[in-house]
N, C-alpha and C positions, 0 to 999 in steps of 0.2 A: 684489503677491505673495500677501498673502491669497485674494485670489477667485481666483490659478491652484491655490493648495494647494483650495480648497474647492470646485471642479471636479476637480481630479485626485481626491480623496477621493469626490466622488458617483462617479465612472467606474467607483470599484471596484467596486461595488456590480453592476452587470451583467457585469463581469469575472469578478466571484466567483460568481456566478450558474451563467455558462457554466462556471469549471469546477468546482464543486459536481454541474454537470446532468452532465458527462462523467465526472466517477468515479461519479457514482452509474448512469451508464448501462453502464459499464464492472463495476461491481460485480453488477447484476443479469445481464449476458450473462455474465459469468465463469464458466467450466467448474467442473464439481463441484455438490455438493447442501451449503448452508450448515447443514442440520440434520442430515446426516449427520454434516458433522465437530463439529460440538457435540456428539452423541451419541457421539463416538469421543473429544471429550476427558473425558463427562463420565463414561464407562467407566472409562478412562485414571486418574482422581482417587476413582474409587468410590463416587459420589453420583448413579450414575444412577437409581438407584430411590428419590431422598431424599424426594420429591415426588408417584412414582405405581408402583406394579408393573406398570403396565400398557407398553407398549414405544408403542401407538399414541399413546398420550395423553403419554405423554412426548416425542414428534413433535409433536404439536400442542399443547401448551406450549412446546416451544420454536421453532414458527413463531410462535406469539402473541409472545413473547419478539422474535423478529428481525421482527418484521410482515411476514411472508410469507403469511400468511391477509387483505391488501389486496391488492388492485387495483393495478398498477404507479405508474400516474399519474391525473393529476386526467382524462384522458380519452384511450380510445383509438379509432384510425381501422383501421376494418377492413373485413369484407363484411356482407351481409344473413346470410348462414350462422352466421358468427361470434356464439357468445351473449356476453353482459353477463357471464357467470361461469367463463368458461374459467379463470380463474385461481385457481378454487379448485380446479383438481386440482393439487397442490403440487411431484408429482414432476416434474421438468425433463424427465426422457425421456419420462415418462407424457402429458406437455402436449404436448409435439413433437409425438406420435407423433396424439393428437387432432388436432390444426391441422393436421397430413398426411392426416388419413381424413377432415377438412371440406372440404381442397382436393382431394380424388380423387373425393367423394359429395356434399357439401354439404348432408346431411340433420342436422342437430343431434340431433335427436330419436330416429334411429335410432341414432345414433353414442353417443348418453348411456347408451341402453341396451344395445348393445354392449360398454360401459366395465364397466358399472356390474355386467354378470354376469361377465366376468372378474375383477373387482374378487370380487364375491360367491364364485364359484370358487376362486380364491386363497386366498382366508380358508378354506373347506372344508379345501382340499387342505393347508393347514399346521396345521389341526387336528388331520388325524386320523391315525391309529394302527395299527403293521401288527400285524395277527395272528397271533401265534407260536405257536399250539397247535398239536402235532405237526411243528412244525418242527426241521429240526437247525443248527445253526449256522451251514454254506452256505447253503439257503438262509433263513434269517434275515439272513444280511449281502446276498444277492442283495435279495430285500424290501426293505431297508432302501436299499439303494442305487437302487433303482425308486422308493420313494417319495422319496427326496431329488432323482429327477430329474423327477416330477413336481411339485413344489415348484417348483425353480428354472426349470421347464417355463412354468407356469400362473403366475410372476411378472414372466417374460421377455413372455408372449402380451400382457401389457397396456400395454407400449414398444413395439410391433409396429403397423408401417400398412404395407408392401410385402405384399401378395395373397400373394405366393408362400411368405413367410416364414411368414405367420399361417395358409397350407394346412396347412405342414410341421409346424409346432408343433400343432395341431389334432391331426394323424394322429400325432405320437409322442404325446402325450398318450392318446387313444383305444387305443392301445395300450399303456397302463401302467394301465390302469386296473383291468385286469381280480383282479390275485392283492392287489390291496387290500380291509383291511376295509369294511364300511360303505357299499360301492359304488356301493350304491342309491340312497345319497342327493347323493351325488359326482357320478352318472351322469346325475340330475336335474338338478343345476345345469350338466354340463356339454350335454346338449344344451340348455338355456336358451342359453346361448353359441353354439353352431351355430343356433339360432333367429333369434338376434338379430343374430348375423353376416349368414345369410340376406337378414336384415330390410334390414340396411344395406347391402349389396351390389347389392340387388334394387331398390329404389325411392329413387334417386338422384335428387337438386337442383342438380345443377351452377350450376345460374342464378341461383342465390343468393350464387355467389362473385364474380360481376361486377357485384353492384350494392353501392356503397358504403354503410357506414354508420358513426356515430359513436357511440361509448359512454359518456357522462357519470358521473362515480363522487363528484363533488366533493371535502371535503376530506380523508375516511377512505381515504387511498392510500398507498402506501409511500414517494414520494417528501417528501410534506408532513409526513410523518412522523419521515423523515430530518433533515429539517430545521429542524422543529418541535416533534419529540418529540409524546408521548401521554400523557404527564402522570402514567403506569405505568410502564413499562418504560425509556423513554427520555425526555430533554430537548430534544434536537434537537440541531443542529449547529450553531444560534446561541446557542446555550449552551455550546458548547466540547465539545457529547458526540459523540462519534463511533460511536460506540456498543461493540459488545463485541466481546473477540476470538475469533476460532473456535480461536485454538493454547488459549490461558490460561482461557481463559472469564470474564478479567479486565475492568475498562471501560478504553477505549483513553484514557482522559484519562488515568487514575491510570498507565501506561503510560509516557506521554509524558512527564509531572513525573518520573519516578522515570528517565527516561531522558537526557530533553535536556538535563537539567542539567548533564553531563560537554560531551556533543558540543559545545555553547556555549560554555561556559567554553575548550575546547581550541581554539576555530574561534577567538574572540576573541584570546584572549593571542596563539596566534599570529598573527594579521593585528597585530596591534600591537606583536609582535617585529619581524615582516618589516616594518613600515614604517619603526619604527624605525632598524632597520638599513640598510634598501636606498635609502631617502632622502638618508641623506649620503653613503653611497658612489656614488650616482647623481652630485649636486650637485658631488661634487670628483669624480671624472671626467670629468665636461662640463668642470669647470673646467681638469683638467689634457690634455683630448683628445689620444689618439694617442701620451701621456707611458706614462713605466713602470707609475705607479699604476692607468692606465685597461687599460693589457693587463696588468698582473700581474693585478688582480681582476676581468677578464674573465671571464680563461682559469681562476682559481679559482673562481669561482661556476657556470661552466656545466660546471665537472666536478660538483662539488657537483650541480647539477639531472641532469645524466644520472644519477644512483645513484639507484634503485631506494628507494626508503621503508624496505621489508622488509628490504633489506642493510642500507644504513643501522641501524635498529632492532634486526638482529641484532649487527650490529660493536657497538653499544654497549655492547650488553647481556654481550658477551664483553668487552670491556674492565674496564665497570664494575660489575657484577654477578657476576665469576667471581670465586671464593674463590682461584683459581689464578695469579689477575693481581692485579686491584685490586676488591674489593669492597663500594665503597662508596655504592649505590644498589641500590633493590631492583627487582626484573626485574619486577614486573607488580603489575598491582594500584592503583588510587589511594588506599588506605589499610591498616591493618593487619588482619590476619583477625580478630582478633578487634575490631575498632573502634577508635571514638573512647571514651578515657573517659566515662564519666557527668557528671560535670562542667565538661567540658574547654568553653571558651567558644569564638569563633569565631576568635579568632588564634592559639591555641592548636590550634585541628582544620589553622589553614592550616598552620601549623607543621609538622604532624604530617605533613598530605597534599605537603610542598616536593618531600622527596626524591622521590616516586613521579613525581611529574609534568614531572620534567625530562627524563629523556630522552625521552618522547611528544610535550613540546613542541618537544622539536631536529627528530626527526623531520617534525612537521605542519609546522615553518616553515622550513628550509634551501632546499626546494626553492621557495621565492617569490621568494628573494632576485635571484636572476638572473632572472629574469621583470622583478618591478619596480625594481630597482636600472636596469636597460637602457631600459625606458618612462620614467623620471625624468632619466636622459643623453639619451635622444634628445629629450624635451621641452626641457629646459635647454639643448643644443646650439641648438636652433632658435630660442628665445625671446635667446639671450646676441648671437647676430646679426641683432637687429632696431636700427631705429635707434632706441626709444627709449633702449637700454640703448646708445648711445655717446652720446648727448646724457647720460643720469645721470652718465656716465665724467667728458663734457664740464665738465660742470658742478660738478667734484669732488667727487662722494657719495664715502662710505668704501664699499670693495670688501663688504664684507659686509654692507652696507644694498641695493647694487645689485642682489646676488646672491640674497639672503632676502627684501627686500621687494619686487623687480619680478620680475624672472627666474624664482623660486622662484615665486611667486603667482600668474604665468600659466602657471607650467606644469602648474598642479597637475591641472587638467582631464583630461585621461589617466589620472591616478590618483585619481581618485575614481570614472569610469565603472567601474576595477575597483575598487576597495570597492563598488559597488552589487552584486557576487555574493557578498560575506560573509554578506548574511541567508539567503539557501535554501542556501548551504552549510552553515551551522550546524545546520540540520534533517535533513541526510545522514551526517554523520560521517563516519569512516572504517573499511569492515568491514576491512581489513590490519590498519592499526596497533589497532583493538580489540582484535584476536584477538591479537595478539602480547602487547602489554600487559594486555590481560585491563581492559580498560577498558566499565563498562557504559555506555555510549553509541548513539547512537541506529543506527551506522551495522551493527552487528548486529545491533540489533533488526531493521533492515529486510532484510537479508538474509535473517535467518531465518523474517520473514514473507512474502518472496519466495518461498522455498525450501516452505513450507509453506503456498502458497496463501490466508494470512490477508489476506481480501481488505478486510476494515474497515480496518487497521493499513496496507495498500498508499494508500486512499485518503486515509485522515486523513494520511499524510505528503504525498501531492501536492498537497490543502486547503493543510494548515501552506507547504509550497514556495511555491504560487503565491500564499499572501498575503504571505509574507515577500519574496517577488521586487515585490510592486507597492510596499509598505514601502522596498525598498531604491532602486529607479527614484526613488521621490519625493523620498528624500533625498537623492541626486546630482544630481536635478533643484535642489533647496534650493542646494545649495553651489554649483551651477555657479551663481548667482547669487549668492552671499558672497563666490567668491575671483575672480569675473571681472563688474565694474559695467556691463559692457557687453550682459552678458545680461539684458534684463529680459521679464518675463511679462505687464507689463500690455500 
């Protein structure tokens, strides 16, 4: 039994691997710009200038922050065209739209210089300033509306690789250019741009794209980072960091603590209500098959499973929370707004936390019961009609040694393959019953990082799932060799 646990436990190891490599593959393709929504929460909180008045350098701190100034992986496989530092152009459409003008020209070198004066054009054109002397107010807002759309003109030209698009933007620009200040030196950088376009369009490498090559970055990359931490900013994700969120700007561990401790506690009690319950109402079922007890609590539990969570949850809460009926439970909340007293000790907080948590617990467990109550009957049916169990009859065992120590013991196998999904449930929660009961648990958290694209918070929950799912395999593995001698691992 040892050496299968201490195999099952190495397995993990490249299980977690694969999918550590798939959300972090998933989190770098993921749509959106991760610096922009940190910039937007950190707007949001008013601390974006805490560190720099500068708006670029506040970008590239918080790439340093998220290590998006690495390299993806320990190596990439590309073309001869492809350089070694495509990835330090940051913007996601900016990078696209390069790797598009390498696969239509395949010249790097003219294509950097192409970037590199729209880039420099850009910066002009959002510096400067229109001219209002002897103007009147029309045009002053005409001005003002010409220079804002060569702004978003000359930011749009450097996501741009379709010919046709970058002709169009070229010629409205060239045509804004004119009733602007300073023009001269705007008009400089921008035929630098038609130069260099030129340049790129004219003496093309195609052939550079069909010869392979590989790019080595060793261990300074975002993935090794991920995983490993940089000994600044992060620890890795063998250290339990996952790193930061883009909603909160918070670290997703302190997240996790401050969240799963509800969603667990509620996943547990109830898998340990419903078993409790649905256990012996299974056991005497089988016992009395086909009698009134097995169709009355049938037909009550699987009404009980068709009602809805949220009905359920509400009829309570109208029962036992109206001041108009009976008021004796509070409608939401796992404790009181203002807290636990200051000195209150731990039997004293459960005390305090009973009332709240009963009707969430009725909710998370009614609907298990006709689930496993029926898998514990049809196991017990099948095991009471083997011949060992008329040979124990034979042999005068008392009925309840028959029932609980043979019957009950092979049948348990069914109901432990379902206990192996209580561990990745517990790291789900439930967003209904949260939101109803106003419960901080995990199961809103994730929704609302679903909902808000926080894609760190998306991964570290599917990490936590799929190690709690190999956790839970191994211990139904364990038991099915505790409640059945026949299963052995060696």
């Amino acid at each position: 039994m040892l050496r299968y646990i201490g195999k099952r436990i190495l397995l993990f190891f490249p299980t977690l691997f694969i999918i550590t490599l798939l959300g972090f593959v998933i989190a770098v393709n993921a749509p959106g710009d991760p610096v922009a929504k940190m910039m937007t929460a950190a707007t949001a909180t008013g601390d974006l200038t805490s560190q720099s008045s500068s708006m670029n350098e506040q970008k590239l701190l918080w790439r340093k922050k998220l290590g998006l100034d690495l390299p993806v992986f320990y190596f990439s496989i590309s073309n001869l065209s492809t350089p070694d530092t495509l990835y330090k152009i940051y913007d996601k459409d900016e990078n696209m739209a390069a790797a598009r003008l390498l696969d239509q020209y395949g010249n790097w070198e003219q294509i950097q210089s192409y970037y590199m004066s729209c880039d420099n054009f850009y910066r002009g054109a959002a510096q400067m300033n229109l001219d209002t002397a002897g103007m009147d107010e029309q045009k002053i807002n005409a001005g003002m509306e010409r220079l804002n759309t060569l702004i978003m003109e000359s930011k749009a030209l450097k996501s741009c690789y379709d010919e046709d698009i970058i002709q169009s933007k070229l010629a409205t620009i060239g045509s804004i250019l004119s009733p602007v200040s300073h023009s001269e030196k705007i008009r400089r950088a921008f035929d630098e741009v038609w130069q260099s376009h030129d340049a790129m369009t004219s003496a093309t490498s195609k052939w550079k794209n069909y010869i392979p090559a590989i790019h080595f970055y060793g261990t300074k990359n975002q993935y090794h980072r991920w995983l490993f931490g940089d000994g600044e900013f992060s620890q890795g994700l063998v250290r339990f960091d996952f790193g930061t969120s883009y909603s909160s700007k918070l670290p997703i561990s302190d997240i996790l603590k401050s969240k799963i401790a509800w969603s667990l506690f509620f996943t547990l009690f109830s898998v340990i209500l419903a078993y409790g319950v649905s256990i012996p109402l299974g056991v005497r079922a089988a016992r009395k098959r086909n009698g009134f007890f097995d169709r009355g609590s049938s037909l009550l539990l699987f009404i009980l499973y068709s009602l809805p969570n949220f009905f359920v949850a509400f009829l309570l809460m109208l029962l036992f929370s109206n001041p108009n009926i009976w008021s004796v439970l509070p409608a939401s909340g796992v404790k009181p707004a203002e807290g636990y007293p200051e000195a209150a000790g731990f039997f004293e907080c459960v005390k305090i936390s009973l009332p709240y948590v009963i009707m969430p617990l009725i909710c998370y467990t009614y609907s298990s019961f006709a689930f496993l109550s029926r898998t514990v009957r049809g196991a017990m049916i099948e095991n009471l009609e083997q011949d060992y169990i008329r040979t124990a009859h034979a042999k005068g065992l008392p009925e309840k040694r028959v029932i609980w120590k043979h019957a009950f013991r092979n049948s348990l196998l069914p109901v432990i393959t379902v206990f192996a999904n209580v561990f990745p449930a517990a790291i789900g929660g439930s967003v209904i019953l949260e939101s109803i009961f106003t419960i901080p648990g995990m199961g809103l958290e994730v929704f609302n990082a679903i909902a808000g694209q926080d894609y760190p918070m998306i991964i570290a929950v599917m990490t936590l799932t799929g190690i709690l799912t190999l956790i839970g395999f191994l211990i139904s593995d364990i038991l099915y060799a505790v409640v059945d001698p026949r299963i052995n691992y060696g």
